[in-house]
C-alpha positions, 0 to 999 in steps of 0.5 A: 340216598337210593330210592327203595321203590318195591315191587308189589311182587315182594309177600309178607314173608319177605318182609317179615324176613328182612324186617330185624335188619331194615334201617328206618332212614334207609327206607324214608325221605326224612325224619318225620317218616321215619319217627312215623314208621318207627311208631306203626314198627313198635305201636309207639303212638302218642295218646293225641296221635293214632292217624296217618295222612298219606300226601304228596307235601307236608302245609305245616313242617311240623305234622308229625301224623302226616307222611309225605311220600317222595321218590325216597319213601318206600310204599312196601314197607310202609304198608307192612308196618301199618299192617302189623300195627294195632292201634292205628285208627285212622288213615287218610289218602290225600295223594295219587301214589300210581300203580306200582306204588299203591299195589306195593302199600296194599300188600302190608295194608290188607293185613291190618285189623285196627284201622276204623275210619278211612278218609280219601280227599283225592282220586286215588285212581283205578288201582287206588280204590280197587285196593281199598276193596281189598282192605275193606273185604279183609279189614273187620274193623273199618267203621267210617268212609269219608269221601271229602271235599274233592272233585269226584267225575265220572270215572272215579264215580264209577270206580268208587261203584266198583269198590262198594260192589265188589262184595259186603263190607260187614263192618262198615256202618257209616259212608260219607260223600260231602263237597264233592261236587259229585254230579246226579248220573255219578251219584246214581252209580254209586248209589246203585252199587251201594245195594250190596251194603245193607249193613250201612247204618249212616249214610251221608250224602251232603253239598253235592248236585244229586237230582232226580236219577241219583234218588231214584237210584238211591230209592231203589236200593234202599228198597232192595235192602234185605235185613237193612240197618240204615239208622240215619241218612242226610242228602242235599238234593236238587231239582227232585219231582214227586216220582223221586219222593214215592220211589225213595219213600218206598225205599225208607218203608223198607228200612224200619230203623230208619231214625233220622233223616235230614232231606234239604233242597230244591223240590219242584212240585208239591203234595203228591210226592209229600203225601208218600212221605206220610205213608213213611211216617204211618207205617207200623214200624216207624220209629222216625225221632228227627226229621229235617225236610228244609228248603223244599217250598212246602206250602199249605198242601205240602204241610197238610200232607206231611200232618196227616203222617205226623198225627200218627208218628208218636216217636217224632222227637225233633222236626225242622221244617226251616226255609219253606214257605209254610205261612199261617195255614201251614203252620196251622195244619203242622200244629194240628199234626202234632197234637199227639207228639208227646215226645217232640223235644225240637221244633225249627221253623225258622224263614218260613214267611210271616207267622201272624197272631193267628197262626201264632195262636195256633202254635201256642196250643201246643205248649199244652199238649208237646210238655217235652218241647225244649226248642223252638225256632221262630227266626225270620218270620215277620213275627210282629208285636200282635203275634208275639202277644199270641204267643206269649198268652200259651206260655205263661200256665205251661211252657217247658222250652229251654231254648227260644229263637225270635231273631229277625223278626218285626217285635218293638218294645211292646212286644218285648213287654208281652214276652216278659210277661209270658216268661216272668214264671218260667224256670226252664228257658236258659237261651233266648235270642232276640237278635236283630231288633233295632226298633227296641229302646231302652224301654224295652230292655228295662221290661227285661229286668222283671224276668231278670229279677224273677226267683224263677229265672234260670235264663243262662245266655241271651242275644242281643246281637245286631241292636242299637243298645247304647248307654242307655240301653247298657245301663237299663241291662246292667241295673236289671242284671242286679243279684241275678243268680243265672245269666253267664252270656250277654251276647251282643255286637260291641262295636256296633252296639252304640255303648259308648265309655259311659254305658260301659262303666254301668257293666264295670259297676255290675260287675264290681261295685267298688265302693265297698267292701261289701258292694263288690261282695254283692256284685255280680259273679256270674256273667262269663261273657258280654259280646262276642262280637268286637270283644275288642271294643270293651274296656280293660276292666270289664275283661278281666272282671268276666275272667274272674267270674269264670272261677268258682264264686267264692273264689270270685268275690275273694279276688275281686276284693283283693284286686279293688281293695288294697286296703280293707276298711276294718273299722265297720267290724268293730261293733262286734268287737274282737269276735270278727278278728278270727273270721278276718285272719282265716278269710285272708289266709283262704285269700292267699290261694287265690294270689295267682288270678290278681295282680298281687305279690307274696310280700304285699300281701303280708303287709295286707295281713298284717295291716289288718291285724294292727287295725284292730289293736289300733281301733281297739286298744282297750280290748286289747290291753284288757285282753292281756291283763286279763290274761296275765291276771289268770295266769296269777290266779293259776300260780297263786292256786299251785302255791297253796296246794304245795303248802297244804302238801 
């Protein structure tokens, strides 16, 4: 086979030309590009596949989405078909084609109108991004540039700056720049080029070495912005001072459909450049719902700085000040700040020191005042029993979270003791995490099961991970889990929980109590899930009756009752007589349906049918003969009735 290499010099008329006579393998170096230019040719795409990855190999043989350019592969014609496509989504460059090559795929390219999200994981060179200028400049349709995972130095820095200032890409919304190892002077000339995109909606800067040049420049032009769109931006930043803070905060003013914004990393100094941030949250037209600053050391005057803005920004929906070192009289000034956020729905402060009961206290006010608060975050606080106790009183009159993480702190069993009572009316916390507390026993655990049992309980998945449960501790969960109507997760760390057979055979019992029929009705069909961690730990039974809770209930009840009871004791229905003979018939032919998620043939299941019904004749057999004379006596009746009025005829 002869390589077809064309030279950029060729237009689309010749390929428009030429195209009816064109031979797929011809043009290709194996079967799965040629299928891949079949489909671009005749807008052939499966529902699952709408992308194309241009790269040197193929990892799996099998990628039918991934086109492998060798020396046999023509460039023009592959972007001619992807030009005339227009159902192609999405295009990856994974691979450096060189000049000839990128020129010859960028002729067809430009034509494209369908293409929405283009992804490079590769320096494509000089040629490579000048051509995607071109693409963007023509295409209205890309939405989505990914820059991902691959080393971007100082001159793909600056033709990637070259790129985005070579004109407006008006449909161009969102720009991502993650694990690119992308350096504070390269990041500062891609940020300054950006000025020319006001239209950018999300702008995602994440796992990078950005430092005090590149937000400086990135703070300029946000502030350059005429008419800008930016809704969202996240940025991983290093080593910043205040300046950086004032300059991009002035930038973010100027961008008043700025909605989220996610700044984490290094911060070197303090209040100044955070008191700019207020000014952010003061203007009158913030309209700023999540708000991430984690891992900027954020003390006491950090916090009180960033308060004064918070009192006055009422659309604020979610906050994660997680990782600083806010303490008591941080968290006091934070809690003060948001006394008017009606609206706040997420509250993470998670690795932030030690919260005491007065601090803790001091948080618990707030249940009164944020009713929309649906998560909080208290990981990793040095949270001890007292503090827990604090927090608990403010949730017991008026507490809607739904989502409560006390991870890792310092809580026993007293604590546990405090929580319960705190949550024992609650009917809006469906996770809590409680990960991480080895000091709690099996006393604490069986605090639990007045929570449990409660009518208001609508908890749906605890943590228990990283526990010293043991058998005794399984046994106090599994009777505590009795009749409880709402729990679907038990997560916990089965193989180094301590549950041993014993204190597994306590969850087999919860969840199928075989010893009747009635007792495995009863039993529990709404736990989906126990561990999550070394599932492999749990026995064979216990695995297969959480499959069977994850059907729908009724049908759950059925086939564990199959599954346990290969032959039904019939007699305790013979108090009422045949009345329930119809009910049994009818539940086992519903019963049938249901074969399939038990271990149970066609045939054994006749028998089953039929051994049922020959119970009651056997348990009954007077019922039965009366039934049939009775029958027979009216049927006697009916002729001796016809008789006579024949005759009277």
């Amino acid at each position: 086979m002869k390589s077809r290499v064309l030279s950029p010099c060729r237009d689309i008329d010749y390929y428009e030309a030429h195209e009816q006579d064109i031979r797929l393998e011809d043009i290709t170096s194996d079967d799965i590009n040629a299928e891949i230019l079949r489909m671009l040719r005749y807008d052939d795409w499966n529902d699952l596949v709408n992308l194309i990855n241009l790269s040197r190999e193929r990892t799996n043989a099998g990628d039918s989405s991934r086109f492998a350019i060798r020396e046999n592969d023509d460039c023009g014609w592959l972007g001619y078909f992807i030009g005339k496509s227009q159902k192609l989504e999405m295009m990856f460059f994974d691979y450096f084609l060189g000049r000839e090559r990128i020129d010859a795929l960028m002729v067809g390219l430009c034509c494209n109108q369908s293409i929405q999200r283009i992804q490079v994981d590769r320096d494509i060179g000089e040629v490579g991004f000048r051509g995607l200028g071109n693409f963007l400049g023509n295409n209205q349709s890309v939405k989505h540039m990914n820059f991902y995972s691959f080393d971007i130095g100082s001159e793909c820095a600056q033709n990637i700056a070259s790129m985005f200032g070579q004109c407006q890409y008006t449909s161009l919304k969102h720009i991502e720049i993650c694990e690119n190892n992308l350096h504070d002077e390269e990041f500062a000339q891609i940020a300054a080029a950006l000025a020319v995109q006001p239209q950018i909606e999300e702008l995602v800067l994440c796992d990078n070495i950005i430092g005090r040049l590149g937000c400086i420049a990135l703070g300029s032009t946000l502030k350059s912005w005429r008419a800008p769109s930016l809704k969202k931006l996240y940025i991983s930043i290093r080593d910043i001072d205040d300046e950086c803070i004032q300059v991009m905060a002035a930038g973010m003013i100027n961008c008043s459909s700025l909605s989220e914004l996610n700044l984490s990393g290094r911060y070197l100094t303090g209040e100044v450049g955070l008191r700019s941030f207020a000014d952010v949250f003061q203007s009158e037209s913030c309209c700023m719902e999540k708000l991430c600053l984690s891992e900027m050391s954020i003390g006491f005057d950090g916090a009180s700085a960033l308060a004064a803005g918070f009192s006055r920004c009422s659309s604020l929906k979610s906050l994660n000040l997680s990782h600083n070192i806010l303490g008591d009289a941080g968290l006091d000034a934070i809690v003060a700040g948001l006394a008017n956020s009606s609206n706040l729905e997420e509250l993470l402060l998670s690795s932030n020191g030690i919260f005491s009961s007065t601090g803790l206290g001091s948080l618990a006010t707030l249940f009164r005042t944020a009713e929309n608060l649906k998560e909080l975050s208290l990981a990793n606080n040095g949270i001890n029993d007292e503090g827990l106790q604090a927090l608990s009183a403010g949730m017991r009159n008026r507490c809607n979270v739904s989502k409560l993480n006390l991870s890792n702190n310092a809580i026993t069993d007293v604590g546990l003791q405090a929580l319960v009572s705190g949550l024992i009316n609650n009917s809006k916390l469906e996770n809590l995490q409680l990960s991480g507390h080895r000091s709690i026993t099996v006393a604490g655990l069986r605090s639990l099961s007045a929570f449990f049992q409660s009518e208001s309980c609508a908890l749906k998945t605890i943590w228990l991970v990283d526990m010293s449960i043991g058998d005794d501790g399984a046994s106090a969960l599994a009777d505590a889990l009795v009749g409880n109507k709402s729990l679907k997760e038990l997560r916990l760390s089965c193989n180094t929980s301590g549950i041993t057979a014993l204190g597994w055979s306590a969850f087999s019992k919860l969840l199928c109590d075989t010893s009747s029929v009635n007792n495995t009705y009863l039993s529990n069909h709404t736990l989906e899930t126990i561990g999550g961690y070394g599932v492999h730990a749990m026995p064979s039974d216990i695995v297969e009756y959480l499959k069977l809770n994850n059907l729908q209930n009724c049908a759950t009840a059925i086939c564990k009752i199959l599954d346990s009871h290969p032959d039904i004791d019939i007699e305790p229905l013979f108090q009422w007589k045949s009345k329930c003979l119809p009910l049994v018939v009818r539940w086992l032919e519903n019963a049938r349906s249901y074969l399939g998620n038990v271990n149970e043939s066609t045939e054994v299941f006749q028998c089953r049918q039929l051994s049922a019904v020959y119970k009651f004749v056997r348990g009954m057999p007077q019922l039965a003969v009366d039934g049939c004379r009775g029958k027979n006596m009216k049927d006697i009746q009916s002729k001796s009735k016809k008789r006579k009025f024949d005759q009277t005829l």
